[in-house]
N, C-alpha and C positions, 0 to 999 in steps of 0.2 A: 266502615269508613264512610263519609258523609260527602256528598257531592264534589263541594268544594273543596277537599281531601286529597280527591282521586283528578279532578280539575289540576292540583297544585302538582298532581304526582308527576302529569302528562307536560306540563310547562317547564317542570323539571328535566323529565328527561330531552324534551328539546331542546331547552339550553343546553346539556349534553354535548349535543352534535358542535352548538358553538364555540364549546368547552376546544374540543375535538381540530374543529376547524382553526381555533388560533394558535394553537401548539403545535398541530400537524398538516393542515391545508390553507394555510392563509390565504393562498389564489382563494378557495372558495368563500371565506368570508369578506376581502375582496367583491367579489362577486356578487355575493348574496347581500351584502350590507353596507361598507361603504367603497360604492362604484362608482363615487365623485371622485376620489383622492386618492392617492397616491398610501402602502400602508407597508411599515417595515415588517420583519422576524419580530423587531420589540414589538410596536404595536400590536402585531397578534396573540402576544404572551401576554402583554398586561390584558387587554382584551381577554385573553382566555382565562386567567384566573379572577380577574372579579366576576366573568360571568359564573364560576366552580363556585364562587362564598353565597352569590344567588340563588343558584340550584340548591346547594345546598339550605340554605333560608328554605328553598319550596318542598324542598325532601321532611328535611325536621317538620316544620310548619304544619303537612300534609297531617300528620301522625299526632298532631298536638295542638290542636287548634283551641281547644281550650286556653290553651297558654298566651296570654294578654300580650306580655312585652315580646315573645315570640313571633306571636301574629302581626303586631305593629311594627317589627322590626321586616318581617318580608311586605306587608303592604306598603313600607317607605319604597323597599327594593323595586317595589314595582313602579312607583311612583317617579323614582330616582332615574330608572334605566328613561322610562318614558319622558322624562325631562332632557335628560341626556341626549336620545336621540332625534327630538324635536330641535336643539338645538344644533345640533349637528344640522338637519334638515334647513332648517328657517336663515340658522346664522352664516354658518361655514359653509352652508351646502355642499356636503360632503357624502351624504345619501340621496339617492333616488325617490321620489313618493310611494314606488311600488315598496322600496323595503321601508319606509317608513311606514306604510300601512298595514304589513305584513306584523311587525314590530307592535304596533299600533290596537292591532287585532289582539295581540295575547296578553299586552299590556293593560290594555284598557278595557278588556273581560276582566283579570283578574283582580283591578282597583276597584271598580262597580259592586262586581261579585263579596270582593271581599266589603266591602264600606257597608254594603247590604247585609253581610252576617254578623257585621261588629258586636251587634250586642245579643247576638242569639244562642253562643259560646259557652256553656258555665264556667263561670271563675277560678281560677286556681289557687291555690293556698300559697301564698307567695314563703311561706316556712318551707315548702318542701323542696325550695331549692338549694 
């Protein structure tokens, strides 16, 4: 497995823990991420499971990086969450700077990172899906 592979695997399993935190600890994502506002039971669920279809994106992804629409479908994720939470920051102020840059750090490794191997990938035979 290639850098970026095992990079996606470790991103994965952190989002994990967030998985974790909004189904079962929401004080700590509360805590750890938005420590401006106020966050229900629902909020931590939806919270928890689009962060599970991301993870997931970084799980597959990690194993299949050749896979063009694969890959561009988790480098949006990455793209999407960091859009997300800049706007939570900037707009709503609803996060802190420390967890936006927390956020920030693993978001914006893995856009660079990935934008940087875009085309170093071999192609996949779009038949073999």
């Amino acid at each position: 497995m290639k850098a970026l592979g095992w990079w996606l695997m470790l991103v994965g399993l952190l989002r994990l823990a967030s998985v974790w935190f909004g189904f079962f600890d929401i004080w700590a994502l509360r805590l750890a991420v938005f420590s401006q506002t106020t966050m229900t039971e629902v909020h931590g669920r939806t919270f928890g499971v689009w962060t599970l279809l991301t993870c997931t994106l970084c799980f597959l992804c990690a194993f299949n990086l050749e896979n063009k629409p694969l890959y561009l479908a988790t480098f949006l994720s990455f793209i999407y969450a960091f859009g997300h939470f800049l706007t939570e920051y900037l707009i709503y102020h609803t996060m802190a700077i420390a967890n936006l840059t927390t956020v920030g750090f693993f978001a914006g490794t893995s856009i660079i990172w990935m934008a940087l191997e875009w085309n170093t990938q071999k192609k996949t035979n779009m038949k073999q899906w």
